[in-house]
PyMOL CGO cylinders between C-alpha atoms (Angstrom):
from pymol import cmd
from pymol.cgo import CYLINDER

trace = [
    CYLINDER, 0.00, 0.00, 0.00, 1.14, 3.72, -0.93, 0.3, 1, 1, 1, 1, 1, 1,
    CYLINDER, 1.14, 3.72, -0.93, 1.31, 6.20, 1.77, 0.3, 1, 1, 1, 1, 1, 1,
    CYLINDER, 1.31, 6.20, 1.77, -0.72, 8.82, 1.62, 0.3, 1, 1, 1, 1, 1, 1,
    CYLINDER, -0.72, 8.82, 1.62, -1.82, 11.65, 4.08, 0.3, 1, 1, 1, 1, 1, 1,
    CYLINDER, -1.82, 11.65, 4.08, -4.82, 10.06, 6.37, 0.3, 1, 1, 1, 1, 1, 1,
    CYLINDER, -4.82, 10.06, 6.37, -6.93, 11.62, 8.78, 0.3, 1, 1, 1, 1, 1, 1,
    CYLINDER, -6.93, 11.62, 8.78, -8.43, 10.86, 12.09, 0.3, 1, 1, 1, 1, 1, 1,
    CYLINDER, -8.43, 10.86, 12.09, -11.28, 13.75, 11.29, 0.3, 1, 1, 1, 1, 1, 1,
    CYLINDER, -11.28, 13.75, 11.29, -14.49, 11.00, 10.10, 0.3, 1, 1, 1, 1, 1, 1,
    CYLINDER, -14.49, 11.00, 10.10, -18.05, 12.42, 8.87, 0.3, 1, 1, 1, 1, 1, 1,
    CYLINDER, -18.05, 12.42, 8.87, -20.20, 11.67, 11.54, 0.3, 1, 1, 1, 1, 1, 1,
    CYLINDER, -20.20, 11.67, 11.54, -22.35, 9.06, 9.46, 0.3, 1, 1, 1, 1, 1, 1,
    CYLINDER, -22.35, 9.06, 9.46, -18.75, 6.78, 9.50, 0.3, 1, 1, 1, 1, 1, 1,
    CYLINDER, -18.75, 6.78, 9.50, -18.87, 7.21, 12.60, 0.3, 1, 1, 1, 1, 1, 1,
    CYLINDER, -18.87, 7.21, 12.60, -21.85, 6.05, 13.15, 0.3, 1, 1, 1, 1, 1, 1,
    CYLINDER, -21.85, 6.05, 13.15, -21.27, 3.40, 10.65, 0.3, 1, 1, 1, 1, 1, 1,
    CYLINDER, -21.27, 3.40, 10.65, -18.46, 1.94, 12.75, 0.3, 1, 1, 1, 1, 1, 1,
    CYLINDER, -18.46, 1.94, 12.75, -20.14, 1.77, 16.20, 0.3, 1, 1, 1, 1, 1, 1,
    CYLINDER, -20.14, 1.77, 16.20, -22.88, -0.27, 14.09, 0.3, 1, 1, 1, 1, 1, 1,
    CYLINDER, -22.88, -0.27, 14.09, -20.20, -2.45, 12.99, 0.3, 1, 1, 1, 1, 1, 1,
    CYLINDER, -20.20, -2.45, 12.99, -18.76, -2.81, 16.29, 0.3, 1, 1, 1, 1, 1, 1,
    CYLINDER, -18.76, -2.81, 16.29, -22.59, -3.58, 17.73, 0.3, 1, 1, 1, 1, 1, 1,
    CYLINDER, -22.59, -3.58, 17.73, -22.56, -6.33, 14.79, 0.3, 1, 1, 1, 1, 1, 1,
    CYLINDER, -22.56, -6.33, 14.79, -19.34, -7.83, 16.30, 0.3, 1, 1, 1, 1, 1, 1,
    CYLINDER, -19.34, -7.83, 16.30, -20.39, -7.64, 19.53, 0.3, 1, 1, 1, 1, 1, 1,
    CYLINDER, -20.39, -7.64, 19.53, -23.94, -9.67, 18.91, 0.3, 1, 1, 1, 1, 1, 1,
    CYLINDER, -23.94, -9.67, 18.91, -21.19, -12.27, 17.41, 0.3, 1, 1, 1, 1, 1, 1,
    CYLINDER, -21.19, -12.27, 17.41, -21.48, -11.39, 13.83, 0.3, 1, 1, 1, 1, 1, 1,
    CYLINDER, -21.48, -11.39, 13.83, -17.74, -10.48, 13.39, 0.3, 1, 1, 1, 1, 1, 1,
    CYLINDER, -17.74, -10.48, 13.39, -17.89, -11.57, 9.34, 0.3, 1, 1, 1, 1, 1, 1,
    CYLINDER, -17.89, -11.57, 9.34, -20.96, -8.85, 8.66, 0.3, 1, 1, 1, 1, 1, 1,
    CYLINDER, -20.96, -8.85, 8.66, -19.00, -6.65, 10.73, 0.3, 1, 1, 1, 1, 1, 1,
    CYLINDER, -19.00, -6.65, 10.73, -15.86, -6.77, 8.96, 0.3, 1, 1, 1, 1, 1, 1,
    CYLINDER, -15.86, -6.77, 8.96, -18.37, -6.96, 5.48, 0.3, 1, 1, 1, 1, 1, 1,
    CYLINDER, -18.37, -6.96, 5.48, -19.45, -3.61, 6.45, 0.3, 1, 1, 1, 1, 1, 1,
    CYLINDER, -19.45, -3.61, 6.45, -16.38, -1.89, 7.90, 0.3, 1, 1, 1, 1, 1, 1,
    CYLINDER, -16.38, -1.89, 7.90, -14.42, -3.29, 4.23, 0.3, 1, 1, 1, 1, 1, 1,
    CYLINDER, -14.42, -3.29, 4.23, -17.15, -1.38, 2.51, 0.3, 1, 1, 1, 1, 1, 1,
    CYLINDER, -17.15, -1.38, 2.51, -16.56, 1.74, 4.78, 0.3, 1, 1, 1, 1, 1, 1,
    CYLINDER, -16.56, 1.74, 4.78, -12.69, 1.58, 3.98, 0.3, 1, 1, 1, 1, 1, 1,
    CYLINDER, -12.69, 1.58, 3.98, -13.74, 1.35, 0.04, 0.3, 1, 1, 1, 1, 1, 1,
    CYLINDER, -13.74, 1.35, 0.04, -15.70, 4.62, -0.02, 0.3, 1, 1, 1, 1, 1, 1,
    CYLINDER, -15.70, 4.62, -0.02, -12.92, 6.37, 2.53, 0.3, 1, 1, 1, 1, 1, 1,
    CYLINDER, -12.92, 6.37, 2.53, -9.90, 4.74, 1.66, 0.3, 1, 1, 1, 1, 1, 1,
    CYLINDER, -9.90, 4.74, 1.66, -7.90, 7.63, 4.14, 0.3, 1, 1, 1, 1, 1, 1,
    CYLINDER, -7.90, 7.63, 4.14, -9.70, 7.60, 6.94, 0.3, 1, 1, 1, 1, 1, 1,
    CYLINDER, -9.70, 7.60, 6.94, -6.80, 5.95, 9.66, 0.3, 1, 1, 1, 1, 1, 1,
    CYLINDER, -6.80, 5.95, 9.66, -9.87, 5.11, 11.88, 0.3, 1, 1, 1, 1, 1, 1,
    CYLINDER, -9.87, 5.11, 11.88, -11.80, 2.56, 9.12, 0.3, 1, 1, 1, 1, 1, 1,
    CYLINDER, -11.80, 2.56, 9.12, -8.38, 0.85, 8.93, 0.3, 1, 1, 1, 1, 1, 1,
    CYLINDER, -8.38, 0.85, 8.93, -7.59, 0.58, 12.63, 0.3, 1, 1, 1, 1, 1, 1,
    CYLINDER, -7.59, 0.58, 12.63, -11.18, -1.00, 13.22, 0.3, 1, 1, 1, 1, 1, 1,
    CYLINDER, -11.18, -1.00, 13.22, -11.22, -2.86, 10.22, 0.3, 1, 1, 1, 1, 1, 1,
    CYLINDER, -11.22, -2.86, 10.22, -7.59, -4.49, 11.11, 0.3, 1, 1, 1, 1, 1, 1,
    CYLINDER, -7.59, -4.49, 11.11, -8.98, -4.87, 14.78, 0.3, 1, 1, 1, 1, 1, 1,
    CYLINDER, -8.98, -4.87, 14.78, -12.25, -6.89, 13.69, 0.3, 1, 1, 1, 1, 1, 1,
    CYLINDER, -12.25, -6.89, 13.69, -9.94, -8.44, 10.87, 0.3, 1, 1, 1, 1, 1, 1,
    CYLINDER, -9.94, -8.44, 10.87, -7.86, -10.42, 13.34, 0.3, 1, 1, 1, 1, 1, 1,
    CYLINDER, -7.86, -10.42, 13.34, -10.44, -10.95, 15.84, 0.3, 1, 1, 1, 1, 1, 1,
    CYLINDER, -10.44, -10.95, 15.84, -11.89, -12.87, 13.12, 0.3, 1, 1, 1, 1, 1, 1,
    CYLINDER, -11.89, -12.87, 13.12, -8.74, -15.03, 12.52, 0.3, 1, 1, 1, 1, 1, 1,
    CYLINDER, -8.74, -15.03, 12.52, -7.53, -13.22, 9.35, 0.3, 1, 1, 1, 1, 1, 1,
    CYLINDER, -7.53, -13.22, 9.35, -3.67, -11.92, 10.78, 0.3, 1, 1, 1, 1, 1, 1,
    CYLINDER, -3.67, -11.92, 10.78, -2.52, -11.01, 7.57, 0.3, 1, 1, 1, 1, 1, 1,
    CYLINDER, -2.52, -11.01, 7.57, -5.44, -9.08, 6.51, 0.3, 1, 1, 1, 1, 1, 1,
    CYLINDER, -5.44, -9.08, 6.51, -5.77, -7.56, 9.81, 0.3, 1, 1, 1, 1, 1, 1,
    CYLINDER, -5.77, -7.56, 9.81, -1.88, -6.66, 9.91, 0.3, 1, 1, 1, 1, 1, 1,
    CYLINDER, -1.88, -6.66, 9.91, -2.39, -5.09, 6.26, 0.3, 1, 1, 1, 1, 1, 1,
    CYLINDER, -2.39, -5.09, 6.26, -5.26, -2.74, 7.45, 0.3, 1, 1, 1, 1, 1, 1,
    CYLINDER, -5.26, -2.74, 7.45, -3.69, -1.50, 10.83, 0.3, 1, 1, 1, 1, 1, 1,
    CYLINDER, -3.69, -1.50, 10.83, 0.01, -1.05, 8.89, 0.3, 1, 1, 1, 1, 1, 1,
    CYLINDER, 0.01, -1.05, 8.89, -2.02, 1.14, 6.53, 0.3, 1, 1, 1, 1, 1, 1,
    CYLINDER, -2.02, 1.14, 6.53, -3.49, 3.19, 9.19, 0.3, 1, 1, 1, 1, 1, 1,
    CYLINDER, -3.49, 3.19, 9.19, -0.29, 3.78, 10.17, 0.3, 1, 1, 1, 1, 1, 1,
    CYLINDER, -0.29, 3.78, 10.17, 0.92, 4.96, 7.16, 0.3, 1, 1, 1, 1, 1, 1,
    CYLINDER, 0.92, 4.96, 7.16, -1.82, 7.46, 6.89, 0.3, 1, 1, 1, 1, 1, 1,
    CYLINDER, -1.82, 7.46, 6.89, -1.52, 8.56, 10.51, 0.3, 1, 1, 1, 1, 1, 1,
    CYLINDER, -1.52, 8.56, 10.51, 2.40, 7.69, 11.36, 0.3, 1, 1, 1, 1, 1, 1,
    CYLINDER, 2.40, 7.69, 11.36, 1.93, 9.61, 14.65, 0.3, 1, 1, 1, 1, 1, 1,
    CYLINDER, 1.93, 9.61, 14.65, -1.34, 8.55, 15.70, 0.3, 1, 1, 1, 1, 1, 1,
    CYLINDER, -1.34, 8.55, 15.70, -1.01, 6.54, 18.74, 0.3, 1, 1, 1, 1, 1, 1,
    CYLINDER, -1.01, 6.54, 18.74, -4.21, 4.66, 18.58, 0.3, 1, 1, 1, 1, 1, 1,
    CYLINDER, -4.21, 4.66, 18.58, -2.89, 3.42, 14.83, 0.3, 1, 1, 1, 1, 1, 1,
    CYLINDER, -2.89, 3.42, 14.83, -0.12, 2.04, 16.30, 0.3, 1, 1, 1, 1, 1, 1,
    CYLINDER, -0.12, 2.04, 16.30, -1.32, 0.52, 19.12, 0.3, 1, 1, 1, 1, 1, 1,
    CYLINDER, -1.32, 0.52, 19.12, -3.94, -1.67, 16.74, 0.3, 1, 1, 1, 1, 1, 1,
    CYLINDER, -3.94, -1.67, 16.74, -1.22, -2.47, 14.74, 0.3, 1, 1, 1, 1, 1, 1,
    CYLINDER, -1.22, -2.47, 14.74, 1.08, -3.56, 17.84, 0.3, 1, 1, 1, 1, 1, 1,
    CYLINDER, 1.08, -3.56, 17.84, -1.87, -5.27, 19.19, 0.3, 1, 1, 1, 1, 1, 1,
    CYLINDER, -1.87, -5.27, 19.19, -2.61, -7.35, 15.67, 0.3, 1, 1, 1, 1, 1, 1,
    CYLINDER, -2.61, -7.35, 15.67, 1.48, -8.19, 14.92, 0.3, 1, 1, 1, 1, 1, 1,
    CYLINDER, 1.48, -8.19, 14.92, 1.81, -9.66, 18.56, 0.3, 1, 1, 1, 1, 1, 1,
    CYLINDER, 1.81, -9.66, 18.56, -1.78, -11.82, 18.38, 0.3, 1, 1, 1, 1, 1, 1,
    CYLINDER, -1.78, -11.82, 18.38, -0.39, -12.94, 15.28, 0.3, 1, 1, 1, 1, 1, 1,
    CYLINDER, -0.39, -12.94, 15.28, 2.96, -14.03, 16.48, 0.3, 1, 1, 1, 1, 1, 1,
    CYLINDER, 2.96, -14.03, 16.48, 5.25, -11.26, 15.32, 0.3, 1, 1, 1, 1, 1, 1,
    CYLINDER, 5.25, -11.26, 15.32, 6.51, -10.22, 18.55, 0.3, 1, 1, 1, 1, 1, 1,
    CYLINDER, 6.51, -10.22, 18.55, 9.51, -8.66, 17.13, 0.3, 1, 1, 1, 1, 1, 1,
    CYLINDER, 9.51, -8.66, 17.13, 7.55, -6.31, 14.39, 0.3, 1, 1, 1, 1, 1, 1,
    CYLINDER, 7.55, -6.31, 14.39, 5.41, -5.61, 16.94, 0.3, 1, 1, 1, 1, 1, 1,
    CYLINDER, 5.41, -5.61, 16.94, 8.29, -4.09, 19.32, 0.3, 1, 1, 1, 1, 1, 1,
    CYLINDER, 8.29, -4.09, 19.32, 9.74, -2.60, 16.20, 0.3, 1, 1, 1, 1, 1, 1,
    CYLINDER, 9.74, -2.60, 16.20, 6.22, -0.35, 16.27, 0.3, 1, 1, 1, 1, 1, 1,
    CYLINDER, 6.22, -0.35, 16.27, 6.74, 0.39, 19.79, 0.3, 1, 1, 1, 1, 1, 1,
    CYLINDER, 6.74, 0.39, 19.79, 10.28, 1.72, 19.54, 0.3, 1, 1, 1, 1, 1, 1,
    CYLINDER, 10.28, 1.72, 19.54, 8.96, 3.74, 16.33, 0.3, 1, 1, 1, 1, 1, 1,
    CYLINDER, 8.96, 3.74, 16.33, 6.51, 5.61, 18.36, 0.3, 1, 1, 1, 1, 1, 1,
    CYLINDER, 6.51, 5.61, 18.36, 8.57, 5.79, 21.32, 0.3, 1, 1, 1, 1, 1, 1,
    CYLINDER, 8.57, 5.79, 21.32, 11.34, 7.42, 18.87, 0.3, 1, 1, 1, 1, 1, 1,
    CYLINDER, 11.34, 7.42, 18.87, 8.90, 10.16, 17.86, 0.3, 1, 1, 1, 1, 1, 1,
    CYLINDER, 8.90, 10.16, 17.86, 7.42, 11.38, 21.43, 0.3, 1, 1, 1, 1, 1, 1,
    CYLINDER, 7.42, 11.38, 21.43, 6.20, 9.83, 24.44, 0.3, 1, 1, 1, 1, 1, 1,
    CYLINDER, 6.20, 9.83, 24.44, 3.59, 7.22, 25.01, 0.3, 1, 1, 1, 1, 1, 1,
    CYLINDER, 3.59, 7.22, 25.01, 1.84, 6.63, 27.58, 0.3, 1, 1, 1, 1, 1, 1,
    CYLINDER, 1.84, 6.63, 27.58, 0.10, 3.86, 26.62, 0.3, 1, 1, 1, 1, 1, 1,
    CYLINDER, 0.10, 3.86, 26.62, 3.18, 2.23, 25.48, 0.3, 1, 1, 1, 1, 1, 1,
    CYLINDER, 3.18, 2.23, 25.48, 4.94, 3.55, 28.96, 0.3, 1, 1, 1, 1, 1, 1,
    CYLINDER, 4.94, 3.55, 28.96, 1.79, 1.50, 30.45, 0.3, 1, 1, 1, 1, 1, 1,
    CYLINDER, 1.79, 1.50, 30.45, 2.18, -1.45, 28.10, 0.3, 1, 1, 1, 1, 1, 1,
    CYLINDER, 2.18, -1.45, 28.10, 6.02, -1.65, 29.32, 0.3, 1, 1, 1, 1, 1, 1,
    CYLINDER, 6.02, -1.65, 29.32, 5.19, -2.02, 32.68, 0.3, 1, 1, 1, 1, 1, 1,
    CYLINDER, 5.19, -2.02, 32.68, 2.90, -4.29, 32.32, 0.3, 1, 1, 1, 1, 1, 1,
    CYLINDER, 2.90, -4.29, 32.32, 5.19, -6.34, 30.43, 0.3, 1, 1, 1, 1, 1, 1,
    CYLINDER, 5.19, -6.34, 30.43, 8.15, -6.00, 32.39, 0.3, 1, 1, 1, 1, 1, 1,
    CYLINDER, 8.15, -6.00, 32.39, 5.78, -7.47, 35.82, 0.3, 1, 1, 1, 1, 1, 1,
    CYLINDER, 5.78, -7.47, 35.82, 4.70, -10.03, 33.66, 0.3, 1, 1, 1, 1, 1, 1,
    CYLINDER, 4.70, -10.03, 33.66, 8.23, -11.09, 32.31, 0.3, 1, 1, 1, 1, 1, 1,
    CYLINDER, 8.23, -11.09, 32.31, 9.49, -10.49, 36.16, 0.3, 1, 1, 1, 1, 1, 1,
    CYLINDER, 9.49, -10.49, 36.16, 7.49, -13.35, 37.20, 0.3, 1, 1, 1, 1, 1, 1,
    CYLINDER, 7.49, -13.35, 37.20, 8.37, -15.33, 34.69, 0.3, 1, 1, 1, 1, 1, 1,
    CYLINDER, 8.37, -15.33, 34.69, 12.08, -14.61, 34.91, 0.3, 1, 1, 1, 1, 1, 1,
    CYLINDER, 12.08, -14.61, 34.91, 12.96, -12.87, 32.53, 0.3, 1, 1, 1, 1, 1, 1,
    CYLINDER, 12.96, -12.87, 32.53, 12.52, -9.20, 31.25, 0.3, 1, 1, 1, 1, 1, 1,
    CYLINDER, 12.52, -9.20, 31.25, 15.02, -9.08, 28.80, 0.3, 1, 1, 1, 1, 1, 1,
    CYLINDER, 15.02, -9.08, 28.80, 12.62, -8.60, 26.17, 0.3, 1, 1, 1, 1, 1, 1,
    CYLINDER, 12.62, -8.60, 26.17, 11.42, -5.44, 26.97, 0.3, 1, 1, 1, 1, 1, 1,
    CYLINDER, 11.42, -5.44, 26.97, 14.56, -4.14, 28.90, 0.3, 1, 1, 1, 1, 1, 1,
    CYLINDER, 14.56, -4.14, 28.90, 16.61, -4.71, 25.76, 0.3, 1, 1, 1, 1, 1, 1,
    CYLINDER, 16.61, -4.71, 25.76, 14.12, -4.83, 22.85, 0.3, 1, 1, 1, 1, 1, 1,
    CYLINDER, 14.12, -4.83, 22.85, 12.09, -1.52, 23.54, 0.3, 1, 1, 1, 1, 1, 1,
    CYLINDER, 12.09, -1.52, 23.54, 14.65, 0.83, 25.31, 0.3, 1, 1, 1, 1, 1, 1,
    CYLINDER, 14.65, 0.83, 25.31, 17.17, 0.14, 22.53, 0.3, 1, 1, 1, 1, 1, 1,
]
cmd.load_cgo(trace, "trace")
């Protein structure tokens, strides 16, 4: 996918069109949901916030790839929206790519602070603790 400039400003009627398709999920109709969030992304191909749900829905469904190509694109339209790259963290780690999905981290860490990602670290970091071992974040996200 190209990168282009997105936006995180949606008409209120996509708006309103996501919550319905996040309803839809919700009532455990994830395919119609994702039928009707894909149709969203085809009328408003830059709106970051279409992709993000879409690649959100997209792997709840069991579609990684799909679901990793939506949230990558939202953050190519939105490279400093947090939210983007939290779905797209959020997909690459569900789908087993724990190192692409620390290479997002450090790329939003790089460009400001986060503290959602400060959060995320901690969390991490107490779960690793009691495992033993907290290398991965102590060496993979701080460096």
């Amino acid at each position: 996918m190209t990168q282009r400039t997105g936006t995180n400003t949606a008409p209120p009627e996509v708006i309103e069109a996501i919550k319905d398709a996040v309803r839809v999920h919700l009532k455990g109709q994830t395919a119609l949901a994702v039928q009707q969030l894909s149709s969203l992304v085809a009328q408003f191909p830059n709106l970051t916030i279409i992709h993000s749900y879409l690649g959100w829905l997209l792997s709840e469904s069991g579609q990684p790839n799909k679901a990793i190509e939506h949230a990558r694109q939202a953050t190519l339209l939105s490279p400093f929206s947090e939210k983007a790259s939290l779905v797209l963290f959020t997909v690459l780690w569900e789908a087993g790519q724990r190192t692409q999905a620390l290479d997002e981290m450090k790329r939003v860490v790089a460009i400001g602070t986060s503290k959602a990602y400060s959060d995320l670290v901690d969390q991490m970091e107490q779960i690793m603790s009691k495992e033993g071992d907290n290398s991965v974040t102590n060496n993979s996200v701080t460096n």
